[in-house]
C-alpha positions as CSV (number, residue, x, y, z in Angstrom):
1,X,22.7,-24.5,-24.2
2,X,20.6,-27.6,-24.9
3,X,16.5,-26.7,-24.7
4,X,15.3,-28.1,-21.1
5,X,13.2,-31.0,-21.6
6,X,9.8,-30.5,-20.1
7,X,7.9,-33.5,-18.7
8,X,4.6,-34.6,-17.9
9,X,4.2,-37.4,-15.0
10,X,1.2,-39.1,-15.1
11,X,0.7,-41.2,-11.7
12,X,1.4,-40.1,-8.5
13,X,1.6,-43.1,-6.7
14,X,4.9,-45.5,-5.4
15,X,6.6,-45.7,-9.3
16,X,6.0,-42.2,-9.9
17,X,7.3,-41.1,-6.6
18,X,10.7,-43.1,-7.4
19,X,11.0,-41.1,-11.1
20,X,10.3,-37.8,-9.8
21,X,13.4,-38.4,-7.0
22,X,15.2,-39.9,-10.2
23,X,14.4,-36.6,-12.3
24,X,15.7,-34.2,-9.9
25,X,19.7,-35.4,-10.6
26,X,19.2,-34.9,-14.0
27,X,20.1,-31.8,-15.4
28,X,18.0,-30.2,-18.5
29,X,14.5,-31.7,-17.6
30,X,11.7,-29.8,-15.9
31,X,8.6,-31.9,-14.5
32,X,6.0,-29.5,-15.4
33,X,2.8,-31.3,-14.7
34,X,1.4,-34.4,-12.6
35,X,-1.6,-36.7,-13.4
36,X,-3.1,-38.6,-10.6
37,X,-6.4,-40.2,-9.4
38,X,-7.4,-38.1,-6.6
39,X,-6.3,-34.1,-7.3
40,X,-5.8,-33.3,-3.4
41,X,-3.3,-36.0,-3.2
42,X,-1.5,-34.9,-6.9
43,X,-1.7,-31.1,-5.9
44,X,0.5,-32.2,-2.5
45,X,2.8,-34.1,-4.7
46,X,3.0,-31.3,-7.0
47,X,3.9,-28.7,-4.3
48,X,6.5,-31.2,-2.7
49,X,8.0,-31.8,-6.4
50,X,7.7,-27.7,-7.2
51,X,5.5,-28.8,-10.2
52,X,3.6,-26.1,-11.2
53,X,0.5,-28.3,-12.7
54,X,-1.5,-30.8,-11.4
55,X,-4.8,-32.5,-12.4
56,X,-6.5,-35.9,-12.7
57,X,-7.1,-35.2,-16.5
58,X,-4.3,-36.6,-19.4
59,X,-5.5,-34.9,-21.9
60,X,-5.6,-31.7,-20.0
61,X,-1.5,-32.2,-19.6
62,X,-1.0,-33.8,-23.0
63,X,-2.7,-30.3,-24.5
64,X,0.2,-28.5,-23.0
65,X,2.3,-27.2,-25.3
66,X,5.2,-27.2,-23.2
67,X,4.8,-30.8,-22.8
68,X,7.9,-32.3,-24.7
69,X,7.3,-35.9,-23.0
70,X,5.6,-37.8,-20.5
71,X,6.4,-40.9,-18.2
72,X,3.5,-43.1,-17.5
73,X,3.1,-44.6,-14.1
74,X,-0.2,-46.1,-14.1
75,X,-2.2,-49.1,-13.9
76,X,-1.1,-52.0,-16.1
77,X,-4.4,-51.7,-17.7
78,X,-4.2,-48.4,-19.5
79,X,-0.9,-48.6,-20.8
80,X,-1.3,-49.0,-23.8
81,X,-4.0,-46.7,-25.0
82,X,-2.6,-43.9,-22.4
83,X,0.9,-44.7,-24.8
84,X,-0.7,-44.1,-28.1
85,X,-2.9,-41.0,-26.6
86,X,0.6,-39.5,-26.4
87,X,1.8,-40.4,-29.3
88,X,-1.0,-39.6,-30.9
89,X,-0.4,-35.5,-29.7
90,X,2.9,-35.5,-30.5
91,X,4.6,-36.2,-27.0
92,X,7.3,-38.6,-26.4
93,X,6.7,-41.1,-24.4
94,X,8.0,-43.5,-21.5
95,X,5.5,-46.3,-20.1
96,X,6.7,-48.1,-17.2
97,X,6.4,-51.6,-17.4
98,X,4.3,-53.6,-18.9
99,X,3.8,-51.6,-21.9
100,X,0.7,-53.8,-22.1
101,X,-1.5,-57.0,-20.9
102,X,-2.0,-57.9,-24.2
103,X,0.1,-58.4,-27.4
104,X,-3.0,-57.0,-29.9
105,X,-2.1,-53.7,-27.7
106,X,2.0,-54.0,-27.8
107,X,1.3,-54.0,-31.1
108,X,-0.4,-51.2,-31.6
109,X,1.8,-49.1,-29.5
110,X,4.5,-50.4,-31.7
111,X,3.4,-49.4,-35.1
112,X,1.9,-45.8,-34.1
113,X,6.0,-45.2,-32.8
114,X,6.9,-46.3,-36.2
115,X,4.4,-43.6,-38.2
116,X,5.1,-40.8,-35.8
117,X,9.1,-41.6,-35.2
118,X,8.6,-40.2,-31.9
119,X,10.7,-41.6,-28.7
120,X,8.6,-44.6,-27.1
121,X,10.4,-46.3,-24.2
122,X,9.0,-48.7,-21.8
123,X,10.5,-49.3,-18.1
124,X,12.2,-52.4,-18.4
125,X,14.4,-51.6,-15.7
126,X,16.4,-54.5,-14.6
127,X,18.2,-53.5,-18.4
128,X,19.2,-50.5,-16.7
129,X,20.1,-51.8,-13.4
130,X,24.0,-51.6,-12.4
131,X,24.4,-54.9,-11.2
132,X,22.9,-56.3,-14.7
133,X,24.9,-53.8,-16.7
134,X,27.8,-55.4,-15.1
135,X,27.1,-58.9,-16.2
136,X,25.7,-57.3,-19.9
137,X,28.6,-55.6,-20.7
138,X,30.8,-59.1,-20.0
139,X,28.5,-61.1,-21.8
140,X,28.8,-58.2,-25.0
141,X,32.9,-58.3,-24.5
142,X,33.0,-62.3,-24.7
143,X,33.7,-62.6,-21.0
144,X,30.4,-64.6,-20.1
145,X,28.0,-66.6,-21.6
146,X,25.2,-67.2,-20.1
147,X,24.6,-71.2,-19.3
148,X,21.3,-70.4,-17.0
149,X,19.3,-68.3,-15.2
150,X,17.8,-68.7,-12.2
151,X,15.4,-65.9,-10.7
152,X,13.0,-66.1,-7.7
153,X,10.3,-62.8,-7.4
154,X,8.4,-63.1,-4.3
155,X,5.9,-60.7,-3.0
156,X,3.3,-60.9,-0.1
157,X,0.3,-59.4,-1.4
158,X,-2.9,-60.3,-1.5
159,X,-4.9,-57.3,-1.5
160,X,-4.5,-54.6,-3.9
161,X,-2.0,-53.1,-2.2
162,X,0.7,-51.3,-4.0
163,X,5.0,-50.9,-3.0
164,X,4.0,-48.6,-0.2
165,X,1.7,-50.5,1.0
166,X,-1.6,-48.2,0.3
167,X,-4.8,-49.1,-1.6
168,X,-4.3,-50.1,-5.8
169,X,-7.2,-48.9,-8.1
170,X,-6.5,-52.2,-10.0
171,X,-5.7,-55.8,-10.1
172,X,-1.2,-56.4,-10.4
173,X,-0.6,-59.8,-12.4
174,X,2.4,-61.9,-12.2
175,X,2.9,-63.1,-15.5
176,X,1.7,-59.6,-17.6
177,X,4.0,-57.5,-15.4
178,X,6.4,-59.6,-13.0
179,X,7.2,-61.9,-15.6
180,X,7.7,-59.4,-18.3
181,X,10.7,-58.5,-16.3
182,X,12.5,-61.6,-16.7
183,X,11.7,-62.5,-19.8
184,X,12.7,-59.8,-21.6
185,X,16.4,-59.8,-19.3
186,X,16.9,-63.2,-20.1
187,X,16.6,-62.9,-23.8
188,X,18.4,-59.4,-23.9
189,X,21.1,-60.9,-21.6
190,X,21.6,-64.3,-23.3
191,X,22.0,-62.0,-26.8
192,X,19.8,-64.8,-28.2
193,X,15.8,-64.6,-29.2
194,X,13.8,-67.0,-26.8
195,X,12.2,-70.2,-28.8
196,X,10.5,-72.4,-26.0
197,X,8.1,-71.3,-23.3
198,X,6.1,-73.1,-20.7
199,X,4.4,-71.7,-17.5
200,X,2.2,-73.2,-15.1
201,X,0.4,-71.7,-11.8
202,X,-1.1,-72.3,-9.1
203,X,-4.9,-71.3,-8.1
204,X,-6.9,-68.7,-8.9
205,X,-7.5,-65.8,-5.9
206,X,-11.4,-66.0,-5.2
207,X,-11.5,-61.9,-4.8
208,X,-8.4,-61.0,-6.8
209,X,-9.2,-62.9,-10.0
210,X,-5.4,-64.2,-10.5
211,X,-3.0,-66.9,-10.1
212,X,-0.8,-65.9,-6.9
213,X,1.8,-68.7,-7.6
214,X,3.5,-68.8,-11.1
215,X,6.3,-71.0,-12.6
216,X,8.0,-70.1,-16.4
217,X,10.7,-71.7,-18.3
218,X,12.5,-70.7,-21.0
219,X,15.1,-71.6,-23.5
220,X,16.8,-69.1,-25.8
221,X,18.1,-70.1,-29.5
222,X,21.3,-70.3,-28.2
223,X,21.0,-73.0,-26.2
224,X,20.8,-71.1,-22.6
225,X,17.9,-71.6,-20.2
226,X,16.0,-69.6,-17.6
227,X,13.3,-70.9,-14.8
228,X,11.2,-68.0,-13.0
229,X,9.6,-68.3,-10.0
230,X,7.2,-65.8,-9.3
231,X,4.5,-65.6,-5.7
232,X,2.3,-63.0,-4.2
233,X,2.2,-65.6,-1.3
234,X,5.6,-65.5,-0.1
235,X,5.9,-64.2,3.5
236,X,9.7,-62.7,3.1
237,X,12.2,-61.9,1.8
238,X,10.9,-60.2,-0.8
239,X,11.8,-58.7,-4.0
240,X,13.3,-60.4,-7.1
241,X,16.8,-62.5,-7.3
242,X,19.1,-63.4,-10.4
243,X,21.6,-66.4,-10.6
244,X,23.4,-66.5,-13.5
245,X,25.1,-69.6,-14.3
246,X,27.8,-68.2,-16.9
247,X,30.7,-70.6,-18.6
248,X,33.0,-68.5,-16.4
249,X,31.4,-67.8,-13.1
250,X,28.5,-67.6,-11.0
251,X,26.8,-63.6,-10.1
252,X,23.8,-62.9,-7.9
253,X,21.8,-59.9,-8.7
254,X,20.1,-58.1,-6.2
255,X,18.2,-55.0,-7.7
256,X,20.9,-52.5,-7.3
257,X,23.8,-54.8,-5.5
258,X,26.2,-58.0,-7.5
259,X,27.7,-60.8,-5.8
260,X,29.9,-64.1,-6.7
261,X,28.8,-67.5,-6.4
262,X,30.6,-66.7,-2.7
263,X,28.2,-64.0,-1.8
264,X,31.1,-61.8,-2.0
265,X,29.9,-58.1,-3.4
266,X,31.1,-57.3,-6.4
267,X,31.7,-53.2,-6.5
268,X,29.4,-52.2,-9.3
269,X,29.6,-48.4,-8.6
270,X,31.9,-47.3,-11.5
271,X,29.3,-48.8,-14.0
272,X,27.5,-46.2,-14.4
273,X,26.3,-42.3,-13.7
274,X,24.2,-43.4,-10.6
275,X,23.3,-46.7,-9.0
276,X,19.8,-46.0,-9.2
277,X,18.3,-47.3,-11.9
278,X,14.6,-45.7,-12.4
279,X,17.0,-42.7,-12.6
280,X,19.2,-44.1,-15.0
281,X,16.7,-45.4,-17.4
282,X,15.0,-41.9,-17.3
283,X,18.4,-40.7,-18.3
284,X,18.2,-42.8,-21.4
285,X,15.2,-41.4,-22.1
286,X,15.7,-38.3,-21.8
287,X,19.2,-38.4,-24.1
288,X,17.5,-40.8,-27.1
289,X,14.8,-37.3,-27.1
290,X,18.4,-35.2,-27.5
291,X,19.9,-37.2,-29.8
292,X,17.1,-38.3,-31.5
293,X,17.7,-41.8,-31.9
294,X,16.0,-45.4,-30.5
295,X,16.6,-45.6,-26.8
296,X,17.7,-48.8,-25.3
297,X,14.3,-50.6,-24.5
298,X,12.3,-49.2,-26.7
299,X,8.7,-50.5,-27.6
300,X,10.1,-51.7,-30.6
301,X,13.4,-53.8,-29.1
302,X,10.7,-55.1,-26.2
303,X,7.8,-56.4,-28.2
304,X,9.1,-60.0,-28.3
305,X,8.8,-60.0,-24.6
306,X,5.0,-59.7,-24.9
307,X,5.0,-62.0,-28.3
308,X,6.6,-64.6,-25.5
309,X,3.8,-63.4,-22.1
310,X,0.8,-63.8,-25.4
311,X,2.2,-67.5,-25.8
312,X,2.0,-68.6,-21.8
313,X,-1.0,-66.7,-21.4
314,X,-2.6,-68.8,-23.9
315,X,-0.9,-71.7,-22.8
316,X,-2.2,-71.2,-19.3
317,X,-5.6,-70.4,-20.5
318,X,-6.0,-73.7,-22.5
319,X,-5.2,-75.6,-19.0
């Protein structure tokens, strides 16, 4: 029988919430300690979850040495060093996305995997998502190609409020962690690296610091385009939206759910193990540890992504 992987969450908050309900379908993985902000709030998480170790302290979990691997689910800022801490003692590691809001710190994230040759995944979920798995695996068997790509993310926040609706610690940022999602999409599901890039925005929050409206276009090598749309100003609906344009058919993506250019719902069940896909990319975490190979989404295969948010955030700053 296979060695039961034993995990170490850090961040208790909305994301980590959604991995922990993820972990407990798969089988041979133990959470066995939780990092959060505030230790009455962890220690309740940890007694809902049946984790027997909870703290405010990484390095206290990360000297564990049942620790095998650790998910990261906490503010964009300390991504990146909280990444190569782990590393650095040996863990495996999964950073939800961004893996970082800067390239210097991709980078180096990158390059420590490389030395230590130890897992390093980051969350790019919409890779992982059913309803894009359908359309990926078409586009891999020569069904589709991908003419354009439209995609609309729309939030209404603006406060530091976080999925649930309770207080954030820190500042979100559209084009370091909303755009990252469709950038890195486009270019994995066009099969084609991405050579132009423009963004503008709107204006700057007085309190928050950021743009709250955002506009990106892309072009891959291959000819295909994208155009994101991103707002923390939109009152509903929320949530992000895909149209691809394909040579043979038009599919709406919405999170979990697929639908024709009809808005007829395309079944997408049979894709995969479970339509959720938090829980599916943990499951490819957790079996690139077992087999001991590069998982899909790995820091390495999503550093372009950043190479591409470095460009526009340079662009933008030069405005």
């Amino acid at each position: 029988m296979a060695k039961t992987i034993k995990v170490a969450l850090a961040g208790a908050g909305a994301f980590g919430i959604k991995h922990l309900d993820g972990i407990k379908n798969i089988d041979g993985v133990e959470v066995v300690s939780v990092i959060g902000r505030k230790l009455d709030a962890t220690k309740e998480v940890a007694a809902k979850y049946g984790i027997g170790h909870a703290t405010t302290d990484l390095a206290e979990s990360l000297a564990l040495k049942e620790v095998d691997a650790v998910i990261l689910c906490t503010p964009t800022q300390m991504h990146a060093s909280q990444a190569i801490a782990c590393l650095k003692a040996g863990k495996h590691v999964q950073v939800e996305i961004p893996l970082a809001d800067s390239l210097a710190d991709a980078q180096a994230v990158v390059e420590l995997q490389k030395k230590t040759g130890l897992v390093a995944m980051c969350g790019h979920t919409r890779r992982f998502n059913p309803s894009h798995q359908w359309v990926h695996k078409r586009i891999a068997a020569g069904e589709l190609a991908i003419q354009q790509m439209d995609v609309q993310t729309y939030f209404f926040r603006r406060t530091n409020i976080n999925a649930l609706g309770q207080p954030r610690s820190w500042t979100d940022h559209l084009l370091w962690h909303h755009a990252a999602h469709t950038v890195d999409l486009f270019a994995y599901q066009a099969r084609s690296p991405i050579v132009q890039a423009h963004a503008v925005q709107g204006p700057i929050h007085k309190d928050l610091g950021i743009a709250m409206d955002m506009s990106i276009q892309l072009k891959a090598q291959n000819g295909a385009i994208c155009t994101l749309s991103l707002s923390f100003n939109n009152d509903g609906p929320l949530g992000t939206f895909f149209r691809y344009i394909c040579d043979n058919g038009t599919y709406i993506a919405r999170y979990d759910d697929l639908f024709n250019g009809k808005d007829e719902k395309i079944d997408v069940s049979r894709v995969d193990v479970s339509m959720n896909g938090i829980e599916l990319q943990d499951r490819e975490f957790f079996a690139a540890i077992r087999d001991g190979r590069e998982p899909n989404s790995s820091v390495a295969q999503v550093l372009p992504c950043y190479e591409v948010l470095h460009k526009l955030d340079r662009q933008l700053a030069a405005e």
